[in-house]
C-alpha positions as CSV (number, residue, x, y, z in Angstrom):
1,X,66.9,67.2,98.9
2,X,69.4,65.4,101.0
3,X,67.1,66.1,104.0
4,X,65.0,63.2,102.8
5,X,67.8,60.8,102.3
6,X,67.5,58.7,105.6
7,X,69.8,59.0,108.5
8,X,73.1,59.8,107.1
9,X,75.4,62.5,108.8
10,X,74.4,64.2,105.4
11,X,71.1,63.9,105.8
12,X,71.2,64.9,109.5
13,X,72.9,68.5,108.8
14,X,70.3,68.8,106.1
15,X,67.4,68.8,108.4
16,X,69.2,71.0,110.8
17,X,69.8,73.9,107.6
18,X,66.3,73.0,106.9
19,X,64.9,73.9,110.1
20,X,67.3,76.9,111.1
21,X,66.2,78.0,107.5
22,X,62.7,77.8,107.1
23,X,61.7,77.7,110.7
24,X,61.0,81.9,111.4
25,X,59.5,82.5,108.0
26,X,56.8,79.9,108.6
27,X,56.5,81.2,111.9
28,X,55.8,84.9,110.5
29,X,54.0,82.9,107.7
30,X,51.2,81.8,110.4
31,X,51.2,84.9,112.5
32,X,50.5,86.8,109.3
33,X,47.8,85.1,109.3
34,X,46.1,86.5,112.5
35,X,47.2,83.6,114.8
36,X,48.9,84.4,118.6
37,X,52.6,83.8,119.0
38,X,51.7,80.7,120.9
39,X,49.7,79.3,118.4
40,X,52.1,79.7,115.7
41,X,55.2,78.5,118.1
42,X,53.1,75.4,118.4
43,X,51.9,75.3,114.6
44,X,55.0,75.9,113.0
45,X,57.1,73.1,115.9
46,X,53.9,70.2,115.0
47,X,54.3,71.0,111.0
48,X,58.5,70.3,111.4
49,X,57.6,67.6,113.6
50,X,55.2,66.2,111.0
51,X,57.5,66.9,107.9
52,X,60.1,64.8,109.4
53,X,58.3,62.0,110.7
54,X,56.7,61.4,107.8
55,X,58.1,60.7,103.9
56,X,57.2,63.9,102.6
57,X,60.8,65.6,102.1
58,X,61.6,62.5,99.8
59,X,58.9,63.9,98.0
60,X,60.0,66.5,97.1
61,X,61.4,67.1,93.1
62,X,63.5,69.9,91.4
63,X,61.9,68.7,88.3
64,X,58.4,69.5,89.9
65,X,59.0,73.3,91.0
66,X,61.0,75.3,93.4
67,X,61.1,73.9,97.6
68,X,60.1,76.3,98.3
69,X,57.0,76.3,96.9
70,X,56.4,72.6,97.5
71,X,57.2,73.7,102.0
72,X,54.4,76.2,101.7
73,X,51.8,73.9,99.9
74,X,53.1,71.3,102.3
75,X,52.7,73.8,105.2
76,X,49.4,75.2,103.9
77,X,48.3,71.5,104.0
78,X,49.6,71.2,107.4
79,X,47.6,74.0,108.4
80,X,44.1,73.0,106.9
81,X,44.4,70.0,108.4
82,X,45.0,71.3,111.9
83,X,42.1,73.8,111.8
84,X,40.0,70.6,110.4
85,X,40.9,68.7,113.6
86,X,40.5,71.2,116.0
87,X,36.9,72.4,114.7
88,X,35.8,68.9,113.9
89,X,35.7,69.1,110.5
């Protein structure tokens, strides 16, 4: 939750937990799912890349279910939306 607090120190060593945290089991996530190492280097770098650009961590609520639940859907998202672009969709 801090993660999605703004640029604090706090919220700085949030993202980097995040990241270090989450970052190989989205990775195996997306080669599970039949894609080249490459491909889910690149995926898996353009969906943290995305998450923290945007607003979605402050999005995220305890009240609403577990995070990780909500960084899958988020990722899942992420990933329709990719194949969307590149197939023209």
């Amino acid at each position: 939750m801090a993660a999605g607090d703004g640029d604090s120190l706090q919220a700085c060593e949030a993202v980097e937990r995040l990241c270090r945290g989450y970052w190989y089991p989205l990775y195996a996530y997306v080669r599970r799912r039949g894609h080249s190492p490459q491909d889910a280097q690149d995926l898996t770098q353009g969906f943290f890349a995305a998450l923290l650009t945007g607003k979605s961590l402050a999005q995220a609520d305890r009240e609403r279910g577990r995070f990780r639940t909500f960084l899958l859907t988020a990722f899942d998202n992420f990933l329709h939306n990719e194949h969307d672009r590149a197939t023209g969709c």
